[in-house]
C-alpha positions in Angstrom: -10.9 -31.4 17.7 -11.9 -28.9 14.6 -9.6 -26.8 13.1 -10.3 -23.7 15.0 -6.7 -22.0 15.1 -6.9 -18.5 17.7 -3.4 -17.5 16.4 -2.6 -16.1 13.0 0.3 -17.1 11.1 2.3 -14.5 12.3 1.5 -15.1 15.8 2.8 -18.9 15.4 6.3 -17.1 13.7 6.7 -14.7 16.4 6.2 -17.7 19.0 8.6 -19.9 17.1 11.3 -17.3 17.3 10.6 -16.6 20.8 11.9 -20.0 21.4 14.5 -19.7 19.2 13.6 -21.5 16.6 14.0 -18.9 13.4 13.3 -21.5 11.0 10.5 -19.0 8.9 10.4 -15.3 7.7 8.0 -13.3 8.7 6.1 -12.1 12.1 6.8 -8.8 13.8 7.4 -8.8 17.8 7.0 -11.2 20.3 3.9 -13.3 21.5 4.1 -13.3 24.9 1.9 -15.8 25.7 1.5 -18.6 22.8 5.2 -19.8 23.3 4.5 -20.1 26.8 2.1 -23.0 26.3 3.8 -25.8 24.2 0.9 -28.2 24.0 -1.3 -25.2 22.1 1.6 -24.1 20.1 2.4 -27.7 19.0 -1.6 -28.0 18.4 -2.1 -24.8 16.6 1.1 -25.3 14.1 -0.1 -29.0 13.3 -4.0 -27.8 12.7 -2.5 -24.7 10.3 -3.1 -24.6 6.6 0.1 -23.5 6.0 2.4 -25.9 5.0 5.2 -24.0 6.3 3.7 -23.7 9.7 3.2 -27.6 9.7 6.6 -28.1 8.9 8.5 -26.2 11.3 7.4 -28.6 14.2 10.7 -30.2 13.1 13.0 -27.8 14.0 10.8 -26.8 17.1 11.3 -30.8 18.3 14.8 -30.1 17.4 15.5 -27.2 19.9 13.3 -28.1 22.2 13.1 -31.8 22.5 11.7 -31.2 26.2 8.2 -30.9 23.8 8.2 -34.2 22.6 6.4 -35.0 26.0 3.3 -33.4 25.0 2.8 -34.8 21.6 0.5 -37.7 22.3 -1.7 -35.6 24.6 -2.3 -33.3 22.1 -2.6 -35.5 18.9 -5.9 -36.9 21.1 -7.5 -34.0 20.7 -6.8 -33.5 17.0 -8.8 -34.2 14.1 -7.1 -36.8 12.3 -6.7 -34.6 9.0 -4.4 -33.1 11.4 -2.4 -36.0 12.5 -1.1 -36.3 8.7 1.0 -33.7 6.4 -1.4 -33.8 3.0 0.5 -34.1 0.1 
């Protein structure tokens, strides 16, 4: 899968928070539909070039362990840049 991200960063923050999981600043609203589909939000934050948006699938697996389900489904379909955290 190429990087092709549908959701901007603020999209990913407001979806985050919709879940409860306020672990970044930023994002006005809700997204009512992005944190309704966990294996595209979990895609979409690991594919993002921000480093912040990477990161914050920690405390998303943290409040919602439940996702952890749907990690090796969706890491198949990623590019394997994706699978890794650059440095």
């Amino acid at each position: 899968m190429r990087h092709v991200s549908t959701s901007t960063g603020d999209q990913l923050v407001n979806a985050l928070r919709a879940l409860g999981v306020n672990f970044l600043m930023g994002g006005k609203g809700t997204d009512e539909s992005l944190h309704t589909k966990p294996s595209r939000l979990i895609a979409e934050l690991a594919q993002s070039d921000e480093a912040r948006l990477r990161l914050s699938l920690i405390p998303l697996f943290l409040e919602h362990p439940e996702y952890a389900s749907r990690v090796r489904g969706v890491a198949r379909k990623l590019s394997p840049s994706a699978k890794l955290t650059p440095e």
